[in-house]
N, C-alpha and C positions, 0 to 999 in steps of 0.2 A: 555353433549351436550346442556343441557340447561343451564345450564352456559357461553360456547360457545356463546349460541344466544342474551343471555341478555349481552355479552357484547362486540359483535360483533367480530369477524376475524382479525381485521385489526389493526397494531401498528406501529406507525412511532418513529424513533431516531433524534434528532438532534445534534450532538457530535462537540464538539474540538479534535484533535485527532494530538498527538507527531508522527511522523515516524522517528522510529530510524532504519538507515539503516546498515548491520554487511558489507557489501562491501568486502567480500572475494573476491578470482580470487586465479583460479588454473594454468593460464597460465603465469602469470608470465607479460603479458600486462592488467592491472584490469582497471574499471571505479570504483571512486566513484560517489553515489550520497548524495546530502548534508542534514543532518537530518531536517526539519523542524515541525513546525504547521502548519496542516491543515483543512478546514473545509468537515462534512461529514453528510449526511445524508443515513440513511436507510427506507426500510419497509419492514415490516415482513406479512406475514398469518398463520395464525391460522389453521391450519388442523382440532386439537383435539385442549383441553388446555392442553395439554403437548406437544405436536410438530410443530416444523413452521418451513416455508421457510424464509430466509432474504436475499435480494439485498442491498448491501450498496454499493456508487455512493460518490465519490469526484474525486477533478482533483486539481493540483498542479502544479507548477513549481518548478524547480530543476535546480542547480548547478552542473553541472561534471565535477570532475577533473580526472585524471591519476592516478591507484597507483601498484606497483610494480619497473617494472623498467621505467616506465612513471611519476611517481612521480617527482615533483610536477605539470606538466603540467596540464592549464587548456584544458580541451577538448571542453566545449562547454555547452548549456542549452536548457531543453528541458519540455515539458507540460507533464504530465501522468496524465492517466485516468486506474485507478485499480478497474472497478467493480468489486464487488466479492460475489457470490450467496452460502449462507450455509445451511444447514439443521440440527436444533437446537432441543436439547431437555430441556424442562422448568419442573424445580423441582415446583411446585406450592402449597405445603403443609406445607408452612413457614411462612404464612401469606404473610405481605404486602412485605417481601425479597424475592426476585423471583429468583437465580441464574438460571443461563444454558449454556449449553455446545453448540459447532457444528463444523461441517465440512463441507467444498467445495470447491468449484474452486475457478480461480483468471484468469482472463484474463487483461494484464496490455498495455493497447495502448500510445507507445510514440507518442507526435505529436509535430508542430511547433518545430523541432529541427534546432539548428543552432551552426554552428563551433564557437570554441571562438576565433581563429586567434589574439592570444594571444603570441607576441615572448616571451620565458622563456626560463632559464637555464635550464637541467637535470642532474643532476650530472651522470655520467657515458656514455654521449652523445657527442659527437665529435665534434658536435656544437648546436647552439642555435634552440628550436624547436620550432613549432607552428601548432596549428590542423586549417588546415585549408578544412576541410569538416567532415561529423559526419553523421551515419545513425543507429540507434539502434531499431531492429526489437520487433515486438510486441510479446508478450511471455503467456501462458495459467503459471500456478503453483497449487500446492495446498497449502491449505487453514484451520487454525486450528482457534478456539476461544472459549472465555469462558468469562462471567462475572454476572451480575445481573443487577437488577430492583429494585427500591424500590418505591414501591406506595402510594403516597401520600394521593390519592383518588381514585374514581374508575376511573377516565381516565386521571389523572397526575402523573408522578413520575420519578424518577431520575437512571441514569444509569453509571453505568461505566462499561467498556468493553476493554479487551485483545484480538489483534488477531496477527498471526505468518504467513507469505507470504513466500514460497518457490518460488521466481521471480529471476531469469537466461538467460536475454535475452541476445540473441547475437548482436555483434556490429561490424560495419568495420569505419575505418576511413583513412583522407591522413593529412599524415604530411608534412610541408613544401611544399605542392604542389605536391610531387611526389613519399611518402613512404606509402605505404598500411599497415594496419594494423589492425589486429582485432583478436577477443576472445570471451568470454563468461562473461559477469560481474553477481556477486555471489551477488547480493542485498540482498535479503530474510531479509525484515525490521518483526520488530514489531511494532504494532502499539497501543499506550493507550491511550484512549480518556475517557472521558465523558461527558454528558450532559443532555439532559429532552428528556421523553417518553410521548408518549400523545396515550391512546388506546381508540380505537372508540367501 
């Protein structure tokens, strides 16, 4: 605890951070979404110096296409906001290598979506397709992570971090104007980023 106090509760991340999306679909109508970089910030507290809470906060824009028997259609693009709060334990008996593990939720809100009304081919489609509306519902997941810290100083040092999203929102869409269509897209990216810790 007195360590705790001498070096306060409080840690913030600033990360670069990959989202590699696995874009399953069990129904045979799938969305992808398009892998990018994104930027991310967190902040953790300090309970003990071994356990904390973390809220990590980005937002993104993304490419959807089609995939299954939608393939290659583009379907449309849309904003995501994936806050995701976990509850971490810090090995802290490594010196200045800090790893730690956690687990939590994920609640992932799509917003600003918009149709791509995009005419394309689809092989197996009787004629030529195009989405022309899109609505992809907001979805809760769980939430797994792991990586480390390395302390430069007492309040600088560097980070890199693994996290795994179970995200499965559901989606409807109209094709050409008049075909309904919808599923569940299997997202559940990973995500690896790193960047600098600054602990108060």
């Amino acid at each position: 605890l007195a360590q705790k106090a001498a070096e306060g509760p409080w840690l913030v991340r600033a990360r670069a951070v990959h989202l590699d999306s696995r874009n399953g679909d069990s129904t045979g109508l799938g969305l992808t979404v398009n892998n990018k970089w994104l930027p991310e910030v967190d902040i953790s507290y300090f309970f003990t110096k071994n356990v904390a809470a973390e809220l990590i906060l980005g937002v993104t824009r993304h490419s959807i296409t089609g995939n299954g028997s939608l393939t290659p259609l583009p379907v449309g693009k849309s904003w995501l906001l994936p806050p995701t709060l976990t509850l971490q334990y810090h090995f802290t008996e490594l010196g200045a290598f800090k790893p730690y593990i956690g687990a939590g939720v994920n609640y992932t809100v799509f917003f600003s979506q918009s149709a791509a009304n995009v005419p394309t081919f689809v092989p197996g489609a009787a004629a030529v397709l195009s989405t022309t509306n899109l609505s992809v519902s907001n979805a809760f997941g769980a939430a797994v992570q792991f990586g480390f810290d390395y302390m430069i100083d007492r309040h600088w040092g560097l980070n890199v971090d693994v996290k795994k999203l179970w995200l499965r929102p559901d989606y409807t869409a109209v094709v050409n104007g008049a075909i309904p269509v919808s599923g569940r897209a299997n997202i559940d990216p990973w995500l690896v980023g790193g960047g600098l810790t600054y602990k108060f």
